[in-house]
N, C-alpha and C positions, 0 to 999 in steps of 0.2 A: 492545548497542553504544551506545546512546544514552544508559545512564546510566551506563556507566560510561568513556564516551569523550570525549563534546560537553563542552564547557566544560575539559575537562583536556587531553588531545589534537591536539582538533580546538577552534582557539583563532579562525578567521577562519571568519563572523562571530563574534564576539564573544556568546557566549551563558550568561548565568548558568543552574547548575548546578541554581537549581530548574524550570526549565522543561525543561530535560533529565530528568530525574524524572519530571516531570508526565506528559511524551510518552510514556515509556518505561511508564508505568504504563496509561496509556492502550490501549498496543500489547500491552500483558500482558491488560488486559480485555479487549481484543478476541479475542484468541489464545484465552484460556480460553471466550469463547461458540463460536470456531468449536469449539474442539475438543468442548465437550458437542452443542454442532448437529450435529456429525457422525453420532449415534445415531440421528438422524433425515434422512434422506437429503435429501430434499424440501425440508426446514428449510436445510439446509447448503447445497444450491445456489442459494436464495435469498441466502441471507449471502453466499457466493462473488461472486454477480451484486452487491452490493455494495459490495463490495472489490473488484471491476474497475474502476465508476465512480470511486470513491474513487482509485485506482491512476492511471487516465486522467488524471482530475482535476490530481491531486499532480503528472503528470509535464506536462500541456500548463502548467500556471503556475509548477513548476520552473523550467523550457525559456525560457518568456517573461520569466521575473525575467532566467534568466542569457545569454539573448542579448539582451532588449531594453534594461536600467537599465543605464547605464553606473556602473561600478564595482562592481557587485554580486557576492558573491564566489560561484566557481564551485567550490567543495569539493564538493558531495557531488552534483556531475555524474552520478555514478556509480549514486547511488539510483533516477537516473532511469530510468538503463540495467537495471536490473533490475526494478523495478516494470512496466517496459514488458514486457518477460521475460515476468514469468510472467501478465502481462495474454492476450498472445497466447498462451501456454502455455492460458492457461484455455480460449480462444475454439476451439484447435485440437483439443484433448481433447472439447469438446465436439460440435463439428462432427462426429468422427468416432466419435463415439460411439450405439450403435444404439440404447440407451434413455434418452439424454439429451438434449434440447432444446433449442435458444439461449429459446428464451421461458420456461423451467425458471430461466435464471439471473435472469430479471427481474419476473417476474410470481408472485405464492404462487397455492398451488392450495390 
């Protein structure tokens, strides 16, 4: 979505089309370590526990740009709404899960 939508599309803010690129290329790196982490379980739920923070992060200073700066544009409200998603998704799966740990997503063994 991001390289081939921001800057074409989705025109407010205003974003040239190489930093849409960049991001997207970025989210492709990331994508591909989770997916090789995956062969290693242990590995993956530390990356996981990362992209939670990462996740939290992105949505508490989303939130605060788009309700505290006035003018600041609220397009991709939306992002928020599902990084929050599968934030709790992650936290619930592991709660209830009987050989996984909340301190598995934060800590390496």
């Amino acid at each position: 979505m991001y390289v081939f939508m921001i800057g074409t599309v989705f025109t407010e803010p205003p974003v040239h089309r190489f930093y849409a690129i960049f991001i997207a290329s970025f989210f492709f790196c990331f994508a591909y370590l989770q997916i090789l982490s995956a062969f290693n379980m242990r590995r993956y739920l530390f990356i996981i526990g990362c992209v939670f923070i990462g996740r939290i992060f992105y949505v508490v200073l989303l939130y605060a740009y788009i309700f505290g700066v006035a003018g600041f544009a609220s397009t991709f409200w939306w992002t928020g709404v599902v990084d929050l998603s599968w934030s709790i998704l992650y936290i619930v799966i592991t709660l209830i899960s009987d050989d996984i740990r909340l301190r598995d997503l934060f800590l390496p063994k």
